[in-house]
N, C-alpha and C positions, 0 to 999 in steps of 0.2 A: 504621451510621456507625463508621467503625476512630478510635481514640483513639491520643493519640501525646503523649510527652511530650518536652519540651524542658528542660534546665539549661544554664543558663549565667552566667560571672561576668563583672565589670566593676569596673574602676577608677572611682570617686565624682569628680565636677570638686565634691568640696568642699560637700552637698548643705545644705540649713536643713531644718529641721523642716516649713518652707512648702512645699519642694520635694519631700519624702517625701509630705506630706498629697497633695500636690497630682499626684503619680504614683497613685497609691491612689484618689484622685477618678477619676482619670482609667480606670483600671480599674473602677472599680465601674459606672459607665457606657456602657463601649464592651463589655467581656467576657459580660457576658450574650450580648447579642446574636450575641457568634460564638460561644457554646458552651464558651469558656475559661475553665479557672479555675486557680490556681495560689499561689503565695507567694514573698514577695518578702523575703529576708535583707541588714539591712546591720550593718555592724561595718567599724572599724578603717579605713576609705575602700576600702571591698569590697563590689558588689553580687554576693549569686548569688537568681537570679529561676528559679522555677520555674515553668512552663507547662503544661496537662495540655489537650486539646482536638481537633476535628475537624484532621486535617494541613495543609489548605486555610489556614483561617485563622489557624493557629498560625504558619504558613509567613509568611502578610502581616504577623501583629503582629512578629513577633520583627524581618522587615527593619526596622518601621518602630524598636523600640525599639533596634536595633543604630544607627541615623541619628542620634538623642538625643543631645544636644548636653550632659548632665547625666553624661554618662560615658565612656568611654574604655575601647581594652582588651578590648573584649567578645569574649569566648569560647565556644566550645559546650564543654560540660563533659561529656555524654552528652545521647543523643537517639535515640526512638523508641518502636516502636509499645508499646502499654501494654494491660493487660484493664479496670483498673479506675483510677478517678483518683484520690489521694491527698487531695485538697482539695474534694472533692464540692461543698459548700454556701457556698464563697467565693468572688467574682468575684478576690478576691486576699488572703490573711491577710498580715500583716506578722508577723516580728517581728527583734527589734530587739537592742542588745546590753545590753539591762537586766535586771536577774532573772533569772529560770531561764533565759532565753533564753541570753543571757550565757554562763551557766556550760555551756550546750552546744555554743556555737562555741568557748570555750575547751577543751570536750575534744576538739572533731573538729580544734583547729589546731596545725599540726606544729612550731609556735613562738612568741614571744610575743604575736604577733599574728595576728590572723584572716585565712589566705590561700586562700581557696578556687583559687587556680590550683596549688597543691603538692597538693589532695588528688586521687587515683585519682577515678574513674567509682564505684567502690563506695563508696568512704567519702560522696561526696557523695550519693548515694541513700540511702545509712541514715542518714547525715544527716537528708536531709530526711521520710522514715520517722518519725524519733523526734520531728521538727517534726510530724509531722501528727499523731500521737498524742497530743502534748502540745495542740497547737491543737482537738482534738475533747471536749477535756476545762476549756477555759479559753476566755472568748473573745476576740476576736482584741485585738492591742495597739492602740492610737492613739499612733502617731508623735509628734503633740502633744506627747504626757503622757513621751516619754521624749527627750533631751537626741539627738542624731545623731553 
């Protein structure tokens, strides 16, 4: 089975804490079963959502979350085939702009605020690199527990 990764960003329609939880549900749920796993960044009214999985259903989910009425804007940032996943043991890790999290979309953004459409194909990949690292060594946030 060939593995493939997908990134991409989106503009926020304004989310709640209900709306993150309830994305995050929604993943925990459905991505098993297609072999997906990934992570999902917000800051600043900026999604970038990481994908890692079989190309078949990565290909259905992403149409379906690019249709989401919860965002706007959606972009592919880079995409393609991959050796190994970044996110292995999560149907989807969050995280979020609180904490250390925080202080690493403030050093990947090229301005005061978090714009994952101005960064290159690479910064977003080591970007999310230094997310995985950090997420294997903490575990994952709940949206809940931090403000949107």
């Amino acid at each position: 089975m060939g593995l493939y990764r997908l990134i991409y960003a989106s503009r926020a329609q304004d989310p709640s804490r209900e709306d993150l939880r309830a994305i995050l549900d929604a993943c925990e749920r459905n991505n098993p079963a297609a072999h997906l796993t990934g992570m999902l960044l917000f800051d600043a009214g900026a999604f970038v959502q990481l994908l890692e999985g079989p190309r078949g259903p990565l290909t259905q989910r992403f149409v379906a979350i690019a249709g989401d009425s919860r965002h706007h804007g959606v972009e592919i940032l880079t995409a393609g085939p991959i050796e190994s996943r970044l996110f292995p043991d999560w149907s989807m890790h969050y995280a979020g702009h609180a904490g250390a999290h925080g202080a690493m979309l403030k050093r990947y953004s090229c301005g005061p605020r978090f714009d994952p459409f101005s960064m290159t194909p690479g910064a977003v990949e080591q970007m999310c690199l230094e997310f995985s690292a950090m997420a294997l060594s903490a575990p994952p946030l709940d949206p809940a527990a931090a403000a949107p």
